[in-house]
C-alpha positions as CSV (number, residue, x, y, z in Angstrom):
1,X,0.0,0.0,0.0
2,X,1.5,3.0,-0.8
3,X,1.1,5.9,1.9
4,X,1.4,9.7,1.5
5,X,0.8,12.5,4.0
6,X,0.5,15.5,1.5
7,X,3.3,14.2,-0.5
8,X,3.5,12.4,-4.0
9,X,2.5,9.1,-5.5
10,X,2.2,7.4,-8.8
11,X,-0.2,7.6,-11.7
12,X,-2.0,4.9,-12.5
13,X,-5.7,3.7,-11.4
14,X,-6.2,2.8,-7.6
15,X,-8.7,3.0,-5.3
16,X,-7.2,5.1,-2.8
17,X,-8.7,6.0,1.1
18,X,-8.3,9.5,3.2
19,X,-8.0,8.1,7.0
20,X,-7.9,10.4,10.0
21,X,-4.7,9.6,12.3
22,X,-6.8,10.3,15.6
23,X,-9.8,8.4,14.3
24,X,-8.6,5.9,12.2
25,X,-12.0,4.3,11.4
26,X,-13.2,7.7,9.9
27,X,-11.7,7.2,6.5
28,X,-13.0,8.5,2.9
29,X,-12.6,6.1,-0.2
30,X,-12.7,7.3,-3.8
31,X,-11.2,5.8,-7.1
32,X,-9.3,7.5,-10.0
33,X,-6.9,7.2,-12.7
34,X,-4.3,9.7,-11.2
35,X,-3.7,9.4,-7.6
36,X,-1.4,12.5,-7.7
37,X,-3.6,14.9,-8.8
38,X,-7.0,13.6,-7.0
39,X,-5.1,13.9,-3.9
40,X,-4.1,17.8,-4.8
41,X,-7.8,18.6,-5.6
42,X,-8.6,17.1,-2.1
43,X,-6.1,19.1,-0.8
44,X,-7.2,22.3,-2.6
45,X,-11.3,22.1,-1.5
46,X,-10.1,21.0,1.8
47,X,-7.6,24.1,2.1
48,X,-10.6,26.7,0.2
49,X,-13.1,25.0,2.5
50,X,-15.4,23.0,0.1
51,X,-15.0,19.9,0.0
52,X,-17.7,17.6,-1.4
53,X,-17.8,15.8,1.8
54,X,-19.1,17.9,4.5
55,X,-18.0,15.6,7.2
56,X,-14.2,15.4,5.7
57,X,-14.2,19.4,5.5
58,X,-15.6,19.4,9.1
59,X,-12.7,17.0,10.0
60,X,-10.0,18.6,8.5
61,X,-11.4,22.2,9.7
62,X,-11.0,20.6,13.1
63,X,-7.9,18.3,12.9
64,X,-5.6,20.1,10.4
65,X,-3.8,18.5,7.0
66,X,-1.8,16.6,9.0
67,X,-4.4,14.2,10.6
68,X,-4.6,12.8,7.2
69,X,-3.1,10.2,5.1
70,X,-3.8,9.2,1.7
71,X,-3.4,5.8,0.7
72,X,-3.6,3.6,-2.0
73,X,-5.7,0.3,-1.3
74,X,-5.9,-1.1,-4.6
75,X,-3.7,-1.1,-8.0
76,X,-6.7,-2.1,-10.7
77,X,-7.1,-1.7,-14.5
78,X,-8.8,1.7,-15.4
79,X,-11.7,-0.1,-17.5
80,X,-12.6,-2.0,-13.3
81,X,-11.8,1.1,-11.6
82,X,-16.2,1.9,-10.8
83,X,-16.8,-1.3,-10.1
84,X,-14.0,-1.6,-7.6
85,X,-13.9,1.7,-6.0
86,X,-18.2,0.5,-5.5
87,X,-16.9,-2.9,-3.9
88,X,-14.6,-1.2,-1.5
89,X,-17.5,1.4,-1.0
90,X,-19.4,-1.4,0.3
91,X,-17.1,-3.2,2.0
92,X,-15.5,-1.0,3.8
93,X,-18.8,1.8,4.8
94,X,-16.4,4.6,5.1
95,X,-17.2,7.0,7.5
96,X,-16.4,10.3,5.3
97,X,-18.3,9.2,2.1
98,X,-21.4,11.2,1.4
99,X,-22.3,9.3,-2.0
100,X,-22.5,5.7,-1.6
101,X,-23.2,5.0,-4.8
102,X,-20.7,5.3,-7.7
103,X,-21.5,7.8,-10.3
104,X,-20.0,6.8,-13.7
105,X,-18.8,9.8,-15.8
106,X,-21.6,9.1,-17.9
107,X,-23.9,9.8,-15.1
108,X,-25.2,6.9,-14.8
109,X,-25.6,5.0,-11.4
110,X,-24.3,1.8,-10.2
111,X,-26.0,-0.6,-8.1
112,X,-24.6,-3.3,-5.9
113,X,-25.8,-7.0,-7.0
114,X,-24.4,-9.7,-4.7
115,X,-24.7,-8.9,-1.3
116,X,-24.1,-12.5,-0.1
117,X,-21.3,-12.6,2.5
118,X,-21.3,-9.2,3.4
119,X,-21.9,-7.1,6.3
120,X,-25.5,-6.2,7.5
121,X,-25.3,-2.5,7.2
122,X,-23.3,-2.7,4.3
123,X,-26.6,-4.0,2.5
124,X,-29.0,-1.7,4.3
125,X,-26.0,1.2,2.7
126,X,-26.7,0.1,-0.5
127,X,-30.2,-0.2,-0.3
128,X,-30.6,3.6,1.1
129,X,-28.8,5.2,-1.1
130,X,-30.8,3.2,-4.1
131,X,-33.9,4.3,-2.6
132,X,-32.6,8.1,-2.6
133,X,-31.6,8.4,-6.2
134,X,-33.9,10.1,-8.4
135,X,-36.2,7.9,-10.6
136,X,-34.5,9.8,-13.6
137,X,-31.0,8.1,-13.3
138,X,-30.5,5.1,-15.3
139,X,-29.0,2.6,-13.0
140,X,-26.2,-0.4,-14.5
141,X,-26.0,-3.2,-11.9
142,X,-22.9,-4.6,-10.7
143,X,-21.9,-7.8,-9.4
144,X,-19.3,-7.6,-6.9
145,X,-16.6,-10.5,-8.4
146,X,-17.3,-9.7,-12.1
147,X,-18.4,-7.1,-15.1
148,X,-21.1,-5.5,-15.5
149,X,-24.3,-7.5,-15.9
């Protein structure tokens, strides 16, 4: 895993995770195809006080840049980078996440197909945030250990 604290990193796909030092089961997950820069534009919002996640910006407003470290969890293949930045979404619940739903650039919406073996709020996660979306998004389900369906 490869760990920064405001510092650089490669450029290739990963899911990646923001984790408090002082609270280190308040993390953030998020997925992109250049860890370098993603982590800058965190940075930036974070610095210029909006941030997407209200509960990161409160964080960081409280804690400072350096109770957070960025960290890659996962190496993957741009082309499985939605559907794994959604499995780790669901697997791990992350604390600092506001969307628990991956958005494709497309805007369409992904949704979470086998839920067999996983945690019980992790399923009840899902199924809220489903429920929320607007009845105007298309919606592309997923099964966790494969493509897309």
């Amino acid at each position: 895993m490869t760990k920064t604290k405001w510092g650089t990193a490669n450029h290739s796909a990963c899911i990646y995770q923001i984790r408090s030092i002082a609270y280190p089961d308040r993390i953030y997950v998020g997925g992109t195809t250049d860890f370098h820069t993603r982590m800058r534009q965190h940075q930036d919002t974070l610095k210029h006080f909006n941030h997407g996640s209200l509960l990161l910006q409160e964080h960081y407003n409280e804690y400072g840049k350096n109770d957070l470290v960025f960290s890659i969890i996962e190496k993957c293949d741009a082309s499985q980078l939605h559907q794994r930045e959604q499995y780790w979404l669901f697997e791990l619940a992350p604390y600092f996440n506001t969307q628990l739903i991956v958005r494709h650039p497309d805007r369409k919406v992904c949704k979470i197909n086998d839920v067999d073996g996983c945690v019980g709020i992790g399923i009840v996660w899902i199924q809220k945030a489903i429920m929320e979306m607007s009845s105007s998004e298309e919606i592309i389900d997923i099964d966790l250990l494969s493509d897309y369906i």
